[in-house]
MOPAC internal coordinates of N, CA, C and O (Angstrom, degrees):
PM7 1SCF
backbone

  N    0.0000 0     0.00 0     0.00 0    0    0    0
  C    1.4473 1     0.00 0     0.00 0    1    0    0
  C    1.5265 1   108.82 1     0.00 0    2    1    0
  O    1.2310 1   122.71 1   -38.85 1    3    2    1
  N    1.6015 1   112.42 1   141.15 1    3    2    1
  C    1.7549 1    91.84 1  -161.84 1    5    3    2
  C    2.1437 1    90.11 1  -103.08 1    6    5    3
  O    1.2310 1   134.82 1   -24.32 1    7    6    5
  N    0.9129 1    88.93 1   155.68 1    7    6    5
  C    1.7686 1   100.87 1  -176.01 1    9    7    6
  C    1.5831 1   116.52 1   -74.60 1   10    9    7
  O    1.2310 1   117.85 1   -78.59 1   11   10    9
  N    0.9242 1   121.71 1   101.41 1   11   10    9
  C    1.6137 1   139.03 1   165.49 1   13   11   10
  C    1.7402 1   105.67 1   -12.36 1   14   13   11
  O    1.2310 1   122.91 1   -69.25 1   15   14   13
  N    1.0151 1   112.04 1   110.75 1   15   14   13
  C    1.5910 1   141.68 1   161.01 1   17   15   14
  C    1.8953 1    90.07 1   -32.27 1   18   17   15
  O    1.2310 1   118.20 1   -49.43 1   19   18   17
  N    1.4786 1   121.04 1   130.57 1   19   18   17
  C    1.6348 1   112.67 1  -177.25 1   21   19   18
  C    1.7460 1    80.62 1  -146.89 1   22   21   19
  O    1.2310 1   114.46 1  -130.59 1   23   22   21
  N    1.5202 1   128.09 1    49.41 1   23   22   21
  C    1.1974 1    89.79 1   172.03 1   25   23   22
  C    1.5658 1   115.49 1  -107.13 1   26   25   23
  O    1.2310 1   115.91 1   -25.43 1   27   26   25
  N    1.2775 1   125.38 1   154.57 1   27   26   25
  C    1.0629 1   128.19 1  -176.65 1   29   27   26
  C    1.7140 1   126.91 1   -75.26 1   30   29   27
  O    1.2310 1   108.23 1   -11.13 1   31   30   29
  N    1.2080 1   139.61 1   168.87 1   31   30   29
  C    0.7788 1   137.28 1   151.18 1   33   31   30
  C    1.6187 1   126.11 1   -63.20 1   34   33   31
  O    1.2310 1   113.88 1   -53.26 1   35   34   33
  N    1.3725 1   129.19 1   126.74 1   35   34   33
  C    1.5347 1   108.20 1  -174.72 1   37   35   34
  C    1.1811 1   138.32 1   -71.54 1   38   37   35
  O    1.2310 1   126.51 1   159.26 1   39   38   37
  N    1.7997 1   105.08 1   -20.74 1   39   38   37
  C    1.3680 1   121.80 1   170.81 1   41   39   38
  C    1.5110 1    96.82 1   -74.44 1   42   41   39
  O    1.2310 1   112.73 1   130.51 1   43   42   41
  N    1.2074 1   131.34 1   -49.49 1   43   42   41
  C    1.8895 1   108.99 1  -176.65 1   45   43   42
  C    1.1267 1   100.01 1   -72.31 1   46   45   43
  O    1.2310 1    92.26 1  -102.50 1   47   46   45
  N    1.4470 1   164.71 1    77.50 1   47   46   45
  C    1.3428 1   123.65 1   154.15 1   49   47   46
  C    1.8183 1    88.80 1  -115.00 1   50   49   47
  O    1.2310 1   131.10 1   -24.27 1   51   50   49
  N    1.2059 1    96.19 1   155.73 1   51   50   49
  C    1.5076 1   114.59 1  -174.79 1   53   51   50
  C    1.6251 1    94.33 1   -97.14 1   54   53   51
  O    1.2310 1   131.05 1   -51.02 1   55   54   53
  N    1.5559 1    96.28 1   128.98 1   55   54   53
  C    1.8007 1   109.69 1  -174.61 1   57   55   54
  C    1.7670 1    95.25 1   -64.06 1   58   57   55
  O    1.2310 1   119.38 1   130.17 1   59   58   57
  N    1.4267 1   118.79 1   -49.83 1   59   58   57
  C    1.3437 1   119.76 1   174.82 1   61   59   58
  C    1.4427 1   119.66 1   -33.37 1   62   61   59
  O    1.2310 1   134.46 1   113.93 1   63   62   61
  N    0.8608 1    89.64 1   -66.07 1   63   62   61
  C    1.8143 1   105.59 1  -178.04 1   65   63   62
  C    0.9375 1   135.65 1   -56.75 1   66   65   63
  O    1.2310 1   121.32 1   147.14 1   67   66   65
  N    1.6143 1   115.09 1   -32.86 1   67   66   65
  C    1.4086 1   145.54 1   139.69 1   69   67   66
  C    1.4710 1    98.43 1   -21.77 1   70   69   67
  O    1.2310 1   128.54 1   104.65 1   71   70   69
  N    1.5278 1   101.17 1   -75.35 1   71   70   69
  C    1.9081 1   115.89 1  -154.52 1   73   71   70
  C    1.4733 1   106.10 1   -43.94 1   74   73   71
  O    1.2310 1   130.53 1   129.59 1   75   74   73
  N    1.5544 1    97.28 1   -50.41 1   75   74   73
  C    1.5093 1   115.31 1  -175.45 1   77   75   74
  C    1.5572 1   114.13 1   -68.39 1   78   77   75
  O    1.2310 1   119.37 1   133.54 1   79   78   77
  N    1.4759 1   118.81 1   -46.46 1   79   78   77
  C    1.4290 1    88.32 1   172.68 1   81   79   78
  C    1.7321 1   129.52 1   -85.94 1   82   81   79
  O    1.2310 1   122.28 1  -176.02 1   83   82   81
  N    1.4860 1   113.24 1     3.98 1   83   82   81
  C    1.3667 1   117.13 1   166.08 1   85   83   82
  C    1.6260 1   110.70 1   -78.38 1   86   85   83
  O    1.2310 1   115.31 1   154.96 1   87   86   85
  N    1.5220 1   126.51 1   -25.04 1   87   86   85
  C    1.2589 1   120.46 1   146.88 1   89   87   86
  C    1.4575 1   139.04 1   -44.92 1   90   89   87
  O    1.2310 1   125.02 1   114.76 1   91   90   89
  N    1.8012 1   107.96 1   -65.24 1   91   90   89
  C    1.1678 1   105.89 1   161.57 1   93   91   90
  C    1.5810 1   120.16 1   -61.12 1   94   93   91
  O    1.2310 1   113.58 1  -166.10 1   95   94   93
  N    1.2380 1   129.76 1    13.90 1   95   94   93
  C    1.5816 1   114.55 1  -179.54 1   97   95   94
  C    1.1110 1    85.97 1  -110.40 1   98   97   95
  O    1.2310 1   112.44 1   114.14 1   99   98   97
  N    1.2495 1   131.88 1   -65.86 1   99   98   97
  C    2.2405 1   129.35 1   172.25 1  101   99   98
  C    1.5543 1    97.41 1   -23.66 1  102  101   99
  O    1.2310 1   116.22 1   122.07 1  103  102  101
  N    1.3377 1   124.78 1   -57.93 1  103  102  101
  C    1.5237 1   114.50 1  -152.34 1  105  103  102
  C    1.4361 1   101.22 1   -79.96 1  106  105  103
  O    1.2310 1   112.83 1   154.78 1  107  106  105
  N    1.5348 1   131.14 1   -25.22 1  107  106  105
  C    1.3893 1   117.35 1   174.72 1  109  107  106
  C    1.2832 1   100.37 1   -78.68 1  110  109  107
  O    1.2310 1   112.87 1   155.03 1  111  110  109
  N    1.3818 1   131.07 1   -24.97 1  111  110  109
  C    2.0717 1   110.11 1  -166.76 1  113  111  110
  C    1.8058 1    89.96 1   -89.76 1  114  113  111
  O    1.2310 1   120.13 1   159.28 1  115  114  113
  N    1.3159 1   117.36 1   -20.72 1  115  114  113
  C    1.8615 1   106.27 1   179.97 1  117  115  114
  C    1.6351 1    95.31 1   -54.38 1  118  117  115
  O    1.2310 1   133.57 1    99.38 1  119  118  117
  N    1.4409 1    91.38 1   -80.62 1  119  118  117
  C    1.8740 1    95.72 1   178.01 1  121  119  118
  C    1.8084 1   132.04 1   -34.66 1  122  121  119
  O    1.2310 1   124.59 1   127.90 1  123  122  121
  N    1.2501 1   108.79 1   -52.10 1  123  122  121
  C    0.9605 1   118.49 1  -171.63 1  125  123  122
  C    1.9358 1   116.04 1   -73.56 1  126  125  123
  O    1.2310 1   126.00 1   126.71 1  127  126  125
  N    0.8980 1   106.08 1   -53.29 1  127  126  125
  C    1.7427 1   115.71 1   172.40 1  129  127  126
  C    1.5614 1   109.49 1   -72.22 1  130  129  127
  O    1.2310 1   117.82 1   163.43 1  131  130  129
  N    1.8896 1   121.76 1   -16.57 1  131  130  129
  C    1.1307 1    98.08 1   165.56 1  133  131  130
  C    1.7460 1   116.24 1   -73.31 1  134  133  131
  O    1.2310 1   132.81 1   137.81 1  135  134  133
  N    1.6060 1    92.85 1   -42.19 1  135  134  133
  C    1.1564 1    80.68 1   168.70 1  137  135  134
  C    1.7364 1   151.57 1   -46.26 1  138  137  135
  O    1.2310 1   127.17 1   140.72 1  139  138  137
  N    1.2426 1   103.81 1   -39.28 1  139  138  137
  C    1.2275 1   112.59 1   164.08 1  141  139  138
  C    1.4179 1   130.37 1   -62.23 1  142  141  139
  O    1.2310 1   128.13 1   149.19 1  143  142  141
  N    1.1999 1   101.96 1   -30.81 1  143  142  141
  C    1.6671 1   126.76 1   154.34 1  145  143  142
  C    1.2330 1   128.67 1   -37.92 1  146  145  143
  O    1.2310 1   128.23 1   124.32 1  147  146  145
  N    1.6495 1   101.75 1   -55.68 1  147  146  145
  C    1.6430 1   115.76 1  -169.41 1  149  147  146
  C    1.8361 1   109.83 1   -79.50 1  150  149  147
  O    1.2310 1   129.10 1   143.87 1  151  150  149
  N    1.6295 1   100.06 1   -36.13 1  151  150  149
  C    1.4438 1   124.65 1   173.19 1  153  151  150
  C    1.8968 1   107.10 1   -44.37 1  154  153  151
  O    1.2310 1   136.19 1   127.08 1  155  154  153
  N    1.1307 1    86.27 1   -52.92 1  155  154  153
  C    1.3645 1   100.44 1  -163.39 1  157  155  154
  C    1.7667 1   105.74 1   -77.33 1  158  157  155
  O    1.2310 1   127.24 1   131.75 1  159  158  157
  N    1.2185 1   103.68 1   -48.25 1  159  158  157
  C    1.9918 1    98.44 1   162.23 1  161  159  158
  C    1.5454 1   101.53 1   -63.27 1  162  161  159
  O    1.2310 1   113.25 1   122.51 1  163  162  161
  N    1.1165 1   130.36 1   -57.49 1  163  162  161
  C    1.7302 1    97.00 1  -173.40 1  165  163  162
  C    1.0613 1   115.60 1   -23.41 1  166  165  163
  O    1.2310 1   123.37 1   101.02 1  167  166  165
  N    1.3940 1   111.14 1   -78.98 1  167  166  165
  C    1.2969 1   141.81 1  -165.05 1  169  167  166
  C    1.8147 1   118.51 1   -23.98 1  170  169  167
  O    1.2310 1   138.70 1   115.72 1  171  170  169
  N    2.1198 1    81.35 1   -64.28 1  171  170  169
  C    1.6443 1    88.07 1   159.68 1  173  171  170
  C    1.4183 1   142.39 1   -51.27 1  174  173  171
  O    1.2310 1   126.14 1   147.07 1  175  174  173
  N    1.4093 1   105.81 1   -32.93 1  175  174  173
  C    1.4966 1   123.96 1  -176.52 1  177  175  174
  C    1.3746 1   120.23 1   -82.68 1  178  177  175
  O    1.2310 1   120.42 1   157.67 1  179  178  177
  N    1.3718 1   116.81 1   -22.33 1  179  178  177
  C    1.4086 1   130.23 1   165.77 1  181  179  178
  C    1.7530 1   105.20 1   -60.04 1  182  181  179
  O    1.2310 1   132.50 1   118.45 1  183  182  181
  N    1.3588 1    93.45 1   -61.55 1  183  182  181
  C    1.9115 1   106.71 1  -176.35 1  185  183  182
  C    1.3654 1   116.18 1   -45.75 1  186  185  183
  O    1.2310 1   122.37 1   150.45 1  187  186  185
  N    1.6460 1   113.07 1   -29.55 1  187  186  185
  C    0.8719 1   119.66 1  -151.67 1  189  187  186
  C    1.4732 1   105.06 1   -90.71 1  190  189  187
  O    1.2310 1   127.17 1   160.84 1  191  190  189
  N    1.8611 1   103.80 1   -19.16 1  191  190  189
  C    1.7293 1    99.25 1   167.89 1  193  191  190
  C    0.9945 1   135.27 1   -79.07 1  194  193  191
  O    1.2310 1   126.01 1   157.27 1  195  194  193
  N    1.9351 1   106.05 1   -22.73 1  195  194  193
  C    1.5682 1    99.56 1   158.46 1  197  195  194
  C    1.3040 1   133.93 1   -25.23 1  198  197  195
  O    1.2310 1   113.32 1    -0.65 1  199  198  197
  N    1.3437 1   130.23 1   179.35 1  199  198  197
  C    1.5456 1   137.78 1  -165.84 1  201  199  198
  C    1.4973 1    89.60 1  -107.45 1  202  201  199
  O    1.2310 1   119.89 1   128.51 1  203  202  201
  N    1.6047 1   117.81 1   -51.49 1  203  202  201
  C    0.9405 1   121.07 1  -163.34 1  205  203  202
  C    1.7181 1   126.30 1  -138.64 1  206  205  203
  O    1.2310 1   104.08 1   -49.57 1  207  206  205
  N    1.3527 1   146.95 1   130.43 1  207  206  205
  C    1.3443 1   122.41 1  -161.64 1  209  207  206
  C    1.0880 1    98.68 1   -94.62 1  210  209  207
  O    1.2310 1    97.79 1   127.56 1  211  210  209
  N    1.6192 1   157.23 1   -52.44 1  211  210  209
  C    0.9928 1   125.89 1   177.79 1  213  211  210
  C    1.5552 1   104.51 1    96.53 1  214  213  211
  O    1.2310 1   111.68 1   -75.11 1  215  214  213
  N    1.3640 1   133.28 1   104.89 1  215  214  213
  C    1.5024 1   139.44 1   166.29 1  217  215  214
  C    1.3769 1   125.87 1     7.14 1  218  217  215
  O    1.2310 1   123.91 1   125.27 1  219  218  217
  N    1.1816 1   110.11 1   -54.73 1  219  218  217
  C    1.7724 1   111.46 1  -166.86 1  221  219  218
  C    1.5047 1    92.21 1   -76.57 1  222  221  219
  O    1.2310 1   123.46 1   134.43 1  223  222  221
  N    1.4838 1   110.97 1   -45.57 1  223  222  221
  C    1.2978 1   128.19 1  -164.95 1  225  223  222
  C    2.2086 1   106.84 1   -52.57 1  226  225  223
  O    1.2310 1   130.32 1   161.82 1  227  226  225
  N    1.3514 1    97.70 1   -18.18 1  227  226  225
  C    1.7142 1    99.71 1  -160.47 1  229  227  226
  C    1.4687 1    81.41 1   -86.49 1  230  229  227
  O    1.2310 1    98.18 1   147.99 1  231  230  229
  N    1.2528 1   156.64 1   -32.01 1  231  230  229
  C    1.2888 1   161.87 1  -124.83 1  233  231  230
  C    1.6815 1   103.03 1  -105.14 1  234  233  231
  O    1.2310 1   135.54 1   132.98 1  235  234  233
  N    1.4033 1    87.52 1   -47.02 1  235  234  233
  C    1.9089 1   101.71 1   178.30 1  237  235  234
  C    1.4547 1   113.25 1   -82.77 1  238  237  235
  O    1.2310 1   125.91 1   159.58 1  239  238  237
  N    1.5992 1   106.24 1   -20.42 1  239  238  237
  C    1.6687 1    88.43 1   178.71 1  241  239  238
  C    1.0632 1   114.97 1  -104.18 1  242  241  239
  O    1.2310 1   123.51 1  -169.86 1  243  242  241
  N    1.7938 1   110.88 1    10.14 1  243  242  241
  C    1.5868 1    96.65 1  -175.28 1  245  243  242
  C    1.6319 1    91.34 1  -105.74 1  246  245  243
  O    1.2310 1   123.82 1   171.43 1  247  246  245
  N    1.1010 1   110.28 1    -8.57 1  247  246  245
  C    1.7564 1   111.44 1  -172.00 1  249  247  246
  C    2.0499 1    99.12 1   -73.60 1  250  249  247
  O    1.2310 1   135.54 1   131.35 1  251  250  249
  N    1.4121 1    87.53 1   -48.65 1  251  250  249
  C    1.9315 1   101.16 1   176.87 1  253  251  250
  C    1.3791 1   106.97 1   -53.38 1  254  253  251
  O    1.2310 1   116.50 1   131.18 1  255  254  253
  N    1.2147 1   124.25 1   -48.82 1  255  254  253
  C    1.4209 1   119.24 1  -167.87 1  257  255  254
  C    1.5314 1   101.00 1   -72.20 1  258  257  255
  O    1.2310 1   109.98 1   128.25 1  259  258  257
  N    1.6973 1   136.41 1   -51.75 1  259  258  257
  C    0.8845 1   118.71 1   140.24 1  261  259  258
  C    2.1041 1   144.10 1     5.75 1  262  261  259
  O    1.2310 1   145.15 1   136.23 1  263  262  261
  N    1.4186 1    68.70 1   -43.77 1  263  262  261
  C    2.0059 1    72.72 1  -158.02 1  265  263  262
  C    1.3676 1    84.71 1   -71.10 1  266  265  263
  O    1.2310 1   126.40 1   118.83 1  267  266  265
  N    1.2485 1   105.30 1   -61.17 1  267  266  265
  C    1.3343 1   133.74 1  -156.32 1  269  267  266
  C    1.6670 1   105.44 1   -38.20 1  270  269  267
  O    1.2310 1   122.20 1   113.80 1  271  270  269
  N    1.3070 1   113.39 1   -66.20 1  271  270  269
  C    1.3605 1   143.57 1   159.80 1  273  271  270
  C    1.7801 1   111.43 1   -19.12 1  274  273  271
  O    1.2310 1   129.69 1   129.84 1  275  274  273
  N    1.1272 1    98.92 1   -50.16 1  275  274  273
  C    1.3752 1   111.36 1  -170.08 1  277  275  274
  C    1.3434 1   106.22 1   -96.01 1  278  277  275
  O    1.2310 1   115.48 1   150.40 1  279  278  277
  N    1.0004 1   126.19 1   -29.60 1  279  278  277
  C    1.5975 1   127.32 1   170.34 1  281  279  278
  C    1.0758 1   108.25 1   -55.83 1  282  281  279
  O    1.2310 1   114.22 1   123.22 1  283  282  281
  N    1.4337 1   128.55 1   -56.78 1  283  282  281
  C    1.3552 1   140.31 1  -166.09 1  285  283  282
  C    1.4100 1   107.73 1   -73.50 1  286  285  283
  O    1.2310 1   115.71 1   127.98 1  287  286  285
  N    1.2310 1   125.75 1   -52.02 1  287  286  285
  C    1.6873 1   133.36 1   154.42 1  289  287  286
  C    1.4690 1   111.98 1   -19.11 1  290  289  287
  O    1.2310 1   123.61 1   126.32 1  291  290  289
  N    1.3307 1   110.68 1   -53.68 1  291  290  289
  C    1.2510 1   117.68 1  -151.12 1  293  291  290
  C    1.8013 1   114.82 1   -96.97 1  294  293  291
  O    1.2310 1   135.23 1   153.57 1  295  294  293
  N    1.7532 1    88.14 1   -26.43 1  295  294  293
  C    1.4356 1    88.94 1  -164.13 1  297  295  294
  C    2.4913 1    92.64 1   -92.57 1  298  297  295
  O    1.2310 1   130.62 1  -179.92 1  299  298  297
  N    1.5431 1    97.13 1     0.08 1  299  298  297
  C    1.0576 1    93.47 1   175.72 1  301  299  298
  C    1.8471 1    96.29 1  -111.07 1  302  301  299
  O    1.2310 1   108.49 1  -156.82 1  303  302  301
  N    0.5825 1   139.13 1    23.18 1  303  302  301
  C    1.8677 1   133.74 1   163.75 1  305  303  302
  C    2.1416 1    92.17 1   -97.51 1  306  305  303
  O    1.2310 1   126.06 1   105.87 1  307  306  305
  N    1.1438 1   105.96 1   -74.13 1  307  306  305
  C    1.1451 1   103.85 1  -177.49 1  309  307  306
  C    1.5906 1   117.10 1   -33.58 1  310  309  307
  O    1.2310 1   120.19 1   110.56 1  311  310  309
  N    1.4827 1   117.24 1   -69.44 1  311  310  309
  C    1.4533 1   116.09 1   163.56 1  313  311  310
  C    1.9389 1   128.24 1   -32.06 1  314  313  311
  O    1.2310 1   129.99 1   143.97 1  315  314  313
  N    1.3961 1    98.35 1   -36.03 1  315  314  313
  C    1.3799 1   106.05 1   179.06 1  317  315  314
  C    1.8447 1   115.49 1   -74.45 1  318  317  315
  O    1.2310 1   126.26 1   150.66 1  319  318  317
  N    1.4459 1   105.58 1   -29.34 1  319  318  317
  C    1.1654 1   136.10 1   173.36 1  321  319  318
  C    1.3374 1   111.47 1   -57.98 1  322  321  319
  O    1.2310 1   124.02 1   114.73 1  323  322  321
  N    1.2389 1   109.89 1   -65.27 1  323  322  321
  C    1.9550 1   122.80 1   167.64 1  325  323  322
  C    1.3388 1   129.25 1   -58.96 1  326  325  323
  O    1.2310 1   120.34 1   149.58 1  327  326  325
  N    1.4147 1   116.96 1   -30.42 1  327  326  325
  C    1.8813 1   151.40 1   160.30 1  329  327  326
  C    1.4971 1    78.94 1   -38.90 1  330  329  327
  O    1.2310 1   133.87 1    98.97 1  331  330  329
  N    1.3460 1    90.78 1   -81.03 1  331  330  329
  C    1.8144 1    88.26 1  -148.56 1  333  331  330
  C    1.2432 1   121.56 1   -63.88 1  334  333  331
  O    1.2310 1   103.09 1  -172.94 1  335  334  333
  N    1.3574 1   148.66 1     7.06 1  335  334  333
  C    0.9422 1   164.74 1   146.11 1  337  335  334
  C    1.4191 1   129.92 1   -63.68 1  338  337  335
  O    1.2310 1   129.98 1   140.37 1  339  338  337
  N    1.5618 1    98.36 1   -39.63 1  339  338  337
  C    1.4212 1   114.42 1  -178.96 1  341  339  338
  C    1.4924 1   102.24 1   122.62 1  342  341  339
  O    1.2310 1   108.65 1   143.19 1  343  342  341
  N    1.5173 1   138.84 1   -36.81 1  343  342  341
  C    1.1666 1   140.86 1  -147.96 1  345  343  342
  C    1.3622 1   113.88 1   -83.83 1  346  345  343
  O    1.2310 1   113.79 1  -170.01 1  347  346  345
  N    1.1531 1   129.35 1     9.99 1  347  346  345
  C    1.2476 1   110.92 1  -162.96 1  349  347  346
  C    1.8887 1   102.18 1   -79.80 1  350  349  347
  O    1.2310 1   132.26 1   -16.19 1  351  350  349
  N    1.6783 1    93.94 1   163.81 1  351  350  349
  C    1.6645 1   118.23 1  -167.37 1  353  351  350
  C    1.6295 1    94.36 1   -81.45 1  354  353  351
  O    1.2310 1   117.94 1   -54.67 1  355  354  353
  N    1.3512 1   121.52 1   125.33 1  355  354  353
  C    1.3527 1   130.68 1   161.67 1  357  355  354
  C    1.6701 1   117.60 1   -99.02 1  358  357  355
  O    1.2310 1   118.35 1   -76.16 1  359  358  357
  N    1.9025 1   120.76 1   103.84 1  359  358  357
  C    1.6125 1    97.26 1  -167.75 1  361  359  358
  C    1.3639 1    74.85 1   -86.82 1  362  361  359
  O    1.2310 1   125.84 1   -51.73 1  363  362  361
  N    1.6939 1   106.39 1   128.27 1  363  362  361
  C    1.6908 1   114.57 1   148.55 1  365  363  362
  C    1.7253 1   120.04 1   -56.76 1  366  365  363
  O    1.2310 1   111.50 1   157.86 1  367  366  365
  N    1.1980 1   133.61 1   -22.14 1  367  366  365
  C    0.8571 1   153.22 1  -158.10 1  369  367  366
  C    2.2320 1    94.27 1   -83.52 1  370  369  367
  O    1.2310 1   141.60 1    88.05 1  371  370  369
  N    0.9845 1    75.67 1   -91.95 1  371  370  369
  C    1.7538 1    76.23 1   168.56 1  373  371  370
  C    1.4427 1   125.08 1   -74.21 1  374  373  371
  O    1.2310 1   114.68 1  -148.08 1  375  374  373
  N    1.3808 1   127.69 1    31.92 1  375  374  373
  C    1.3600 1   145.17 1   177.87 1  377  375  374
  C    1.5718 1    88.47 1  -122.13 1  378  377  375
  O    1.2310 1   106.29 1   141.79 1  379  378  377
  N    1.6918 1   143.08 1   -38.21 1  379  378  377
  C    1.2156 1   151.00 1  -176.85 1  381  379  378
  C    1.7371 1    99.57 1   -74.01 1  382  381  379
  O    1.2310 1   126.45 1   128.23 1  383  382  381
  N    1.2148 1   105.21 1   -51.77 1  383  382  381
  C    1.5684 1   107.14 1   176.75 1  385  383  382
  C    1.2299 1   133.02 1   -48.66 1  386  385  383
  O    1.2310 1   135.03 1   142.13 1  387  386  385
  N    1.3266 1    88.53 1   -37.87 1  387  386  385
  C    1.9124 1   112.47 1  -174.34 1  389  387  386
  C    1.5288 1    95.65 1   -82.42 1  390  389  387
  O    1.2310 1   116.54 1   123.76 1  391  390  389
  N    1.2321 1   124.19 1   -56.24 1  391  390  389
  C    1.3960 1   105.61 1   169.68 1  393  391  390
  C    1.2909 1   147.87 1   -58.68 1  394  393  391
  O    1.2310 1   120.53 1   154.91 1  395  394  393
  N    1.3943 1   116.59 1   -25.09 1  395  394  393
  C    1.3794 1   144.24 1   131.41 1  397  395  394
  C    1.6722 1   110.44 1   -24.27 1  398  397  395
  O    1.2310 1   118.94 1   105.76 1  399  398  397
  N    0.9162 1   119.62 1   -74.24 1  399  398  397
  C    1.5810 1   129.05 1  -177.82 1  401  399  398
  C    1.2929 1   108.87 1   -66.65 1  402  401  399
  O    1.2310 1   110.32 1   155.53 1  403  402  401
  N    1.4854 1   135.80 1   -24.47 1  403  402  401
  C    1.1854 1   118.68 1   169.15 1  405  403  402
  C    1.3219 1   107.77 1   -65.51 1  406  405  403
  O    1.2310 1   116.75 1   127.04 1  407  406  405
  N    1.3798 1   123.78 1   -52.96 1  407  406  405
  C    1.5397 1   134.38 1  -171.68 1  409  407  406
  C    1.4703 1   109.38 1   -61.26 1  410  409  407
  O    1.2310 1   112.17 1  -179.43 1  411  410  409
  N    1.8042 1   132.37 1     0.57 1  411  410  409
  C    1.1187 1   111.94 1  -172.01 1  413  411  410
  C    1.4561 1    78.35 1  -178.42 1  414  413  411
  O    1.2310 1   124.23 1  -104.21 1  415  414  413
  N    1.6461 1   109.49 1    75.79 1  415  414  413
  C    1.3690 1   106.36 1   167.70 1  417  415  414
  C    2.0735 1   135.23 1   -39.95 1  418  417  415
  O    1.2310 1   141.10 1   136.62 1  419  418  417
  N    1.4591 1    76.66 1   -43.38 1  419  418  417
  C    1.8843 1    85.95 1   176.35 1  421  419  418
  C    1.6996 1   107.37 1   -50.68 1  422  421  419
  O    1.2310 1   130.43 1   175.62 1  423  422  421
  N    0.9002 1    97.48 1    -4.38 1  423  422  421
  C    1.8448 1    98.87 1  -179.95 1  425  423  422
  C    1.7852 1   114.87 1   -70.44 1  426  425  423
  O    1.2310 1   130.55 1   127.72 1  427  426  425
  N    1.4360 1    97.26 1   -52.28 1  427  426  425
  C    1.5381 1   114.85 1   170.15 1  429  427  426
  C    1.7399 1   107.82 1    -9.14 1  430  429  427
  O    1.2310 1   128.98 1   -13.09 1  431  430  429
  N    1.3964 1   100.30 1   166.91 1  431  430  429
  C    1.9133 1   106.10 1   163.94 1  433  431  430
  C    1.2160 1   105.68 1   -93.67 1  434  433  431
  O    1.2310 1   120.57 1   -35.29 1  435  434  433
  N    1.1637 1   116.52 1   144.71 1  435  434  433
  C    1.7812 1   123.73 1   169.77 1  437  435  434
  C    1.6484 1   102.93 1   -68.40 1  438  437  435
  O    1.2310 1   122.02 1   -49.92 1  439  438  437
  N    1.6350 1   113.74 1   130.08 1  439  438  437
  C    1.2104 1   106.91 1   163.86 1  441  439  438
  C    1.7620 1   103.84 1   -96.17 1  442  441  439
  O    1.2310 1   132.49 1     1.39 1  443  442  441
  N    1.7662 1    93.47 1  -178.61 1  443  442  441
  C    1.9714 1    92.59 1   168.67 1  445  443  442
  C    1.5064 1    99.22 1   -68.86 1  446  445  443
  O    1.2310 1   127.97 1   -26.60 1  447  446  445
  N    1.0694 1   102.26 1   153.40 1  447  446  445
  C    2.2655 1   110.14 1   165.21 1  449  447  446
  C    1.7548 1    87.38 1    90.49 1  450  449  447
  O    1.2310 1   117.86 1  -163.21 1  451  450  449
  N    1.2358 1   121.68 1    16.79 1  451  450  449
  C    1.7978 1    96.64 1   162.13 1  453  451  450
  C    1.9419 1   101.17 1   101.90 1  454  453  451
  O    1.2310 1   130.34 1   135.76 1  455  454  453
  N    1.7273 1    97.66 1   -44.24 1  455  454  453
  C    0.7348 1    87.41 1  -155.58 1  457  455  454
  C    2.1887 1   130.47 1   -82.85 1  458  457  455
  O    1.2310 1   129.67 1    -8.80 1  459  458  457
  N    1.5215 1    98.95 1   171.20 1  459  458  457
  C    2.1456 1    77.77 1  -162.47 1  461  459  458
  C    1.6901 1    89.59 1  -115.59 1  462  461  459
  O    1.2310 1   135.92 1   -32.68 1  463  462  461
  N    1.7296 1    86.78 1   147.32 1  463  462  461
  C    1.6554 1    97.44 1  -176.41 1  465  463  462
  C    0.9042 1   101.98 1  -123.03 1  466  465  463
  O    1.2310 1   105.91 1   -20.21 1  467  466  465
  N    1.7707 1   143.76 1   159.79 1  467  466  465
  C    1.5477 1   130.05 1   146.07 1  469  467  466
  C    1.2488 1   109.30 1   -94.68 1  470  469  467
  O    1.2310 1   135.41 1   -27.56 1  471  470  469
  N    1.6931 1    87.79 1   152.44 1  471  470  469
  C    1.8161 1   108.45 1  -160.88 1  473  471  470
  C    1.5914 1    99.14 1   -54.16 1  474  473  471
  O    1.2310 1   119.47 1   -32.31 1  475  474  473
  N    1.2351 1   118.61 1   147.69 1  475  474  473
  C    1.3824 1   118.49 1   154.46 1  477  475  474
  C    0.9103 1   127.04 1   -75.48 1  478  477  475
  O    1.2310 1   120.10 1   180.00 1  479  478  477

């Protein structure tokens, strides 16, 4: 289904409204491309304990690294996009976390190899 034409006129556009929907568009590509992000490192990190990948297996990790790649690309162009404007989405929520984890590293996620990351 193709998506309905929404553009505005430039003399009406409400500066408010503006703010707000360059927010809500930052806060769905923060959320949304991390997600695809994080999806896509599982995925990798599982493969990666195998012994061996094995043919079919080279297809999925180069497509994953891919995703991954592009999520992060994308969900950081958009953010850079909103920066400069002023708009960008702040989750307080995982800005509380991150501070949390500085003050008490053992908090972190366990990666494979020992080693600890915080969630993106």
């Amino acid at each position: 289904m193709a998506a309905k034409s929404r553009t505005a006129d430039p003399e009406s556009i409400d500066p408010e409204k503006l703010r707000e929907t360059i927010e809500w568009m930052d806060r769905l590509s923060q959320g949304g491309f991390s997600e695809i992000a994080s999806i896509a490192r599982l995925v990798l990190f599982r493969m990666e304990e195998r012994a061996s990948y094995g043919r079919p297996d080279d297809d999925i990790y180069y497509a994953l690294k891919a995703i991954w790649g592009k999520a992060d690309e994308i969900r950081d162009c958009i953010n850079s996009e909103a920066e400069m404007v002023g708009c960008a989405h702040r989750d307080e929520r995982l800005l509380r976390l991150l501070a949390a984890q500085q003050q008490d590293p053992e908090a972190g996620a366990a990666r494979p190899g020992g080693r600890r990351e915080v969630a993106a």
